[in-house]
N, C-alpha and C positions, 0 to 999 in steps of 0.2 A: 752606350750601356751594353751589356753582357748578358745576354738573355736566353738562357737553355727550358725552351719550354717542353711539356712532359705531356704523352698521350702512348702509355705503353701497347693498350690494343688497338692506336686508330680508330678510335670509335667516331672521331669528326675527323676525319682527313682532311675532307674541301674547306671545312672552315678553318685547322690548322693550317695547312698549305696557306691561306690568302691572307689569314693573318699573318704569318711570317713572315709575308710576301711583303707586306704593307710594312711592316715596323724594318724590314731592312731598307727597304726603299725610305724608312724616317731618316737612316744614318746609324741603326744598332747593328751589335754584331749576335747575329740568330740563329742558333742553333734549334732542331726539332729532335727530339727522341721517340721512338717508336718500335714496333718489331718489324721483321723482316716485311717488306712490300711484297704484294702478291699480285696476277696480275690482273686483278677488279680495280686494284687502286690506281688512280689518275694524278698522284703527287709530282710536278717536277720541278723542283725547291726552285725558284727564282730570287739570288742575292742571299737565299741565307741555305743552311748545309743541314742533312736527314744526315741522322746513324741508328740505326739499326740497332739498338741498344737492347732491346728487351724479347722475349721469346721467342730466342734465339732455336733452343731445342723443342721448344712446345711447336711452334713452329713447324721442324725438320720432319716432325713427326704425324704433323695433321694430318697430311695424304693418306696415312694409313688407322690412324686414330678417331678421324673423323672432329666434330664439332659439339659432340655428347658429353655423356657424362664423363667418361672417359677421359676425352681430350681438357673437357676442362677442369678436371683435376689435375692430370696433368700440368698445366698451364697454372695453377695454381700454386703449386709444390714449388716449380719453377721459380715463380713469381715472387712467392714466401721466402725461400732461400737467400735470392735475390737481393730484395729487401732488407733481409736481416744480416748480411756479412758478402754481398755481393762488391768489386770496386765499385766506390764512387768517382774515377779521375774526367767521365764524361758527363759528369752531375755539380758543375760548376760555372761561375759567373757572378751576377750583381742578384740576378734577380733568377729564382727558379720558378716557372709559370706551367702551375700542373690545368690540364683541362679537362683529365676524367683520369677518377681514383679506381680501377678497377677491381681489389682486393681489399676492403676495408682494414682488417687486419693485417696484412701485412703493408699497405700504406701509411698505417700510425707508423709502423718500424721505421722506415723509409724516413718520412717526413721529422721523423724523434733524432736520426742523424743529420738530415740536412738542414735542417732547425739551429744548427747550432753554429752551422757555418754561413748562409747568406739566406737573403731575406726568400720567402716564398707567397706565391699568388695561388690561387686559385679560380677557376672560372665553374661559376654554381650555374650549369644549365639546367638541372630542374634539382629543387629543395628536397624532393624526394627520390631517392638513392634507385635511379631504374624503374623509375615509374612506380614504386611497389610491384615490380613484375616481379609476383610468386618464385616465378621460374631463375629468380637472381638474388634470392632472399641471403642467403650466404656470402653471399660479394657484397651487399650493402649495411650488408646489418654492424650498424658502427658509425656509418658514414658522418650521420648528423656533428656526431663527437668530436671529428675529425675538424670541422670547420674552427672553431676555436684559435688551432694551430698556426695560421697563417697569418700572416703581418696584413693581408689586403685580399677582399674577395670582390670580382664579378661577375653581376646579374644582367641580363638581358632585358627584363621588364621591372614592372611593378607589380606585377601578381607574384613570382621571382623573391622581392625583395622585400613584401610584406609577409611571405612565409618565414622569412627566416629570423624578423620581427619578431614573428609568434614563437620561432624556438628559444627566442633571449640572445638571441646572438648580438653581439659588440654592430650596433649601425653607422658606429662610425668608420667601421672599417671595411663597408658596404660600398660596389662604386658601382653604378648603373651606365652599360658601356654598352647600345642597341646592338643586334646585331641584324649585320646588313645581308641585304640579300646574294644568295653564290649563283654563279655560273656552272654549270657542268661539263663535262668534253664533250666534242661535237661529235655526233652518229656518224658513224663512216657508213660504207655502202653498205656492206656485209650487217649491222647493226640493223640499217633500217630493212634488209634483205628479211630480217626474221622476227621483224613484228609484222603482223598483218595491217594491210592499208584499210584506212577508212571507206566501211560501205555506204555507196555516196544515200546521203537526207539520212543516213542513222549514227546520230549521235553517240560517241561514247564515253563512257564513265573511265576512271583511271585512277587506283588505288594504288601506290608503288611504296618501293622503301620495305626494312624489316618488316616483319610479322610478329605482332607480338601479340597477348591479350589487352593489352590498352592500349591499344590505335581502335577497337573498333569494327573488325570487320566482319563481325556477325552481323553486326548491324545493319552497316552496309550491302551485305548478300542478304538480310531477311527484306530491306526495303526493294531491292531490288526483284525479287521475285514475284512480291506484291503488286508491284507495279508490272512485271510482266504481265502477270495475270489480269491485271483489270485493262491490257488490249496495248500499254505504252510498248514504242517501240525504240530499243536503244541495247548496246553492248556492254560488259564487265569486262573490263581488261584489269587483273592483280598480275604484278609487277615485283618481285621482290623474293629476299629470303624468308623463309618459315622459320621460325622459334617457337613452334607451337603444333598441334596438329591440327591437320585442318583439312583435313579429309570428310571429315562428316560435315562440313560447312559445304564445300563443292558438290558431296552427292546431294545435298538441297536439293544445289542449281538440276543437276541433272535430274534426279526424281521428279522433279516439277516440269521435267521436260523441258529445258531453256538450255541444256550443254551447248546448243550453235549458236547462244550468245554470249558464251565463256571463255574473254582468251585468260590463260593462264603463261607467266613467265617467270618461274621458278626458282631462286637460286642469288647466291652473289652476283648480282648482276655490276660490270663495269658501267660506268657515268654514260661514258659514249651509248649503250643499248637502254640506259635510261632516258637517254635524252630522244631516243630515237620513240619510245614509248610516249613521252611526255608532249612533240612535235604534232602525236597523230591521235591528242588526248580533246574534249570540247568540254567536259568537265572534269576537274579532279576533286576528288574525295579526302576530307582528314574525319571518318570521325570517330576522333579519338574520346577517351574519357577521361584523359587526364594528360596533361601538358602544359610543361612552362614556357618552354621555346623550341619550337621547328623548323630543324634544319630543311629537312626536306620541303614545305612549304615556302620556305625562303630560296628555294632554290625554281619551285616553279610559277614562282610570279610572272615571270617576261611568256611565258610562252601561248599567249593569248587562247588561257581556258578558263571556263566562270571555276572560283574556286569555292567549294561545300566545306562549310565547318562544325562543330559543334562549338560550341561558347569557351572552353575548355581553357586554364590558363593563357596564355599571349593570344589566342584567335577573341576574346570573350576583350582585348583591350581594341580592338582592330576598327569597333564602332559601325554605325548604321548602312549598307550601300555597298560595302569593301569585299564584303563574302557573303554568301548565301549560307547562314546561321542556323543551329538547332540548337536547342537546350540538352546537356549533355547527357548522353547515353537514353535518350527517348527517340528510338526506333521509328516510333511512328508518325512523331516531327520530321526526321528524317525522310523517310519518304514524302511529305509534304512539300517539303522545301526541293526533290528533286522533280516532283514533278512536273510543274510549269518548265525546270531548266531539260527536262527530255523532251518537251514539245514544245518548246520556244525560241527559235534561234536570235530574235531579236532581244528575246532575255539574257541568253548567255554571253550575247555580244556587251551586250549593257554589263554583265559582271565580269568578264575579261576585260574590259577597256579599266575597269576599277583596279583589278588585279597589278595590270600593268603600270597604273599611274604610282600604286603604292609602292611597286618596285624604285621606281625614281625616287618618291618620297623621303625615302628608307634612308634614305645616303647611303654613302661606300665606303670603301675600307681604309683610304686614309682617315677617317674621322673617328672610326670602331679605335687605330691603332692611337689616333692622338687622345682616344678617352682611357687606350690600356695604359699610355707613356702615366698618365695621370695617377692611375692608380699605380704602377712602379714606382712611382714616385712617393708616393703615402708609402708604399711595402718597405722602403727602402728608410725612411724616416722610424718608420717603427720597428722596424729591427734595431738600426741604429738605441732607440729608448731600449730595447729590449735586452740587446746587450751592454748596454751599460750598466743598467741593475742589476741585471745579472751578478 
């Protein structure tokens, strides 16, 4: 089978990369489309082939445009055009497998042409278009609409897949295909050179990945303060790019006097300096307020740290033992639940060893691809229906 699947701004790379990875190693022939590689990304196609297909000049032009409003209008304009009378000669095969719609409007265009030529998939990682992140209100708005269009959708869970229940969506066209946990590139010297090492008997917290307003991490810095204050002893390491501001969130930390236990690591960070953060983490933090499936959590399961969750879509199916749980967006749960794990190391061992096991659990990526061949399989039937009546 012919499989050109579609992720114009790399918004999952490790998980595209592994999937492609997998379904070439099935015996398809896989193509990835994306924009130009930068050098944060960690993609190095194995059996199947990247092009460079998309943001070509949004792109050329970031270095001086930046990641603002600007750049992403930009990038928009681009995108639109694109869309609506850009070639298609590198937007073919059996099966087009898009895994994030980054323009809602101009991806109906998009999808309105290639609709008519081969069947299309889509992978619904959360029912809700960017979390409802305020700050993407214009890229989503649509999106729900958009689901309709496609011959075969997949979901990651069951929280996932009874949203989209409640929108009326077609469930037969629904295919629940887990997604397994990723690897990240390994810390080179120079990586772990510039995170700070663990100060030894003080445990540290570890919030990484974008910044957005729905991961949470007011939350996380107002429990942590709290608990500085009442005598615990332990570090904040955030990890990641900002989308948001977040300057009044850190003078907190410093107002309250706790900056010397503030490491901050700012920015697109590559895999390898995540991974290096992640090696010298004793717990990690998600807590989000809203979430269907986490990449980033799936990615730090093996690296033996108790994992903190809030209940929040896919953490809320994960069950009793597996994660040290809050009820979502309650602050003061939150610091409840960290505190035994800041002063307990036989605790944290106990919810790392959990961490770990579920990583196994999870299965891998031959099985994600033999659940996607399935749902290609249905896309490809129902197009077939589709254009027949046509």
């Amino acid at each position: 089978m012919k499989v050109t699947m579609l992720d114009p701004s790399l918004f999952t790379g490790r998980y595209d990369d592994s999937l492609c990875a997998a379904l070439a190693q099935r015996g398809h022939d896989v193509r990835l489309l994306g924009r130009p590689m930068r050098a944060t990304d960690a993609i190095v196609p194995h059996g199947y082939s990247y092009i460079p297909r998309f943001f070509g000049f949004g792109e050329g032009v970031r270095a001086l445009l930046g990641d603002g409003v600007l750049g992403k209008a930009v990038k928009a304009c681009e995108y639109s055009l694109d869309a609506v009378a850009g070639p298609l000669g590198a937007l073919d095969g059996d099966v087009v497998h898009a895994q994030w719609l980054p323009f809602a409007w101009a991806d109906a265009r998009l999808l309105g042409r290639l609709g008519r030529r081969l069947a299309l998939v889509h992978t619904v990682h959360n029912a809700q278009a960017f979390h409802g992140d305020a700050t993407a209100a214009v890229q989503g708005r649509g999106y729900i609409g958009l689901l309709p269009r496609f011959d075969a959708l997949i979901v990651h869970g069951e929280a996932t897949r009874a949203a989209l229940e409640g929108q009326g969506i077609d469930m037969n066209r629904v295919h629940l295909v887990p997604h397994p946990p990723m690897k990240l590139a390994v810390a080179m010297p120079g990586d772990l050179a510039s995170v700070p090492a663990r100060t030894p008997n003080v445990p540290r917290i570890l919030f990484f990945g974008t910044i957005r307003p729905y991961k949470g991490l007011d939350l996380l810095i107002d429990a942590a303060i709290n608990l500085w204050k009442d005598g615990h002893n332990f570090e904040l390491a955030i990890a990641g790019k900002p989308f948001m501001p977040v300057e009044a969130q850190f003078g907190k930390i410093h107002g309250a006097g706790f900056a010397h236990r503030l490491i901050t690591d700012l920015g697109f960070l590559p895999e390898s300096r995540l991974d290096a953060h992640l090696s010298r983490a004793d717990i990690i933090a998600f807590p989000y307020r809203a979430i269907d499936s986490s990449g980033a959590f799936l990615s730090a399961l093996s690296y033996g740290a108790a994992m903190v969750t809030s209940d929040a879509g896919m953490f809320g199916e994960l069950g009793g033992g597996v994660v040290a749980q809050f009820p979502v967006g309650n602050g003061a749960a939150l610091g409840n639940v960290l505190r035994p794990l800041v002063d307990d190391m036989a605790l944290r061992l106990k919810f790392a060893n959990a961490a770990k096991m579920l990583d196994v659990r999870l299965g891998g990526w031959d099985q994600a691809a033999a659940g996607t061949e399935h749902a290609y399989e249905a896309a490809l039937a129902h197009f077939a229906a589709r254009k027949a009546g046509a």
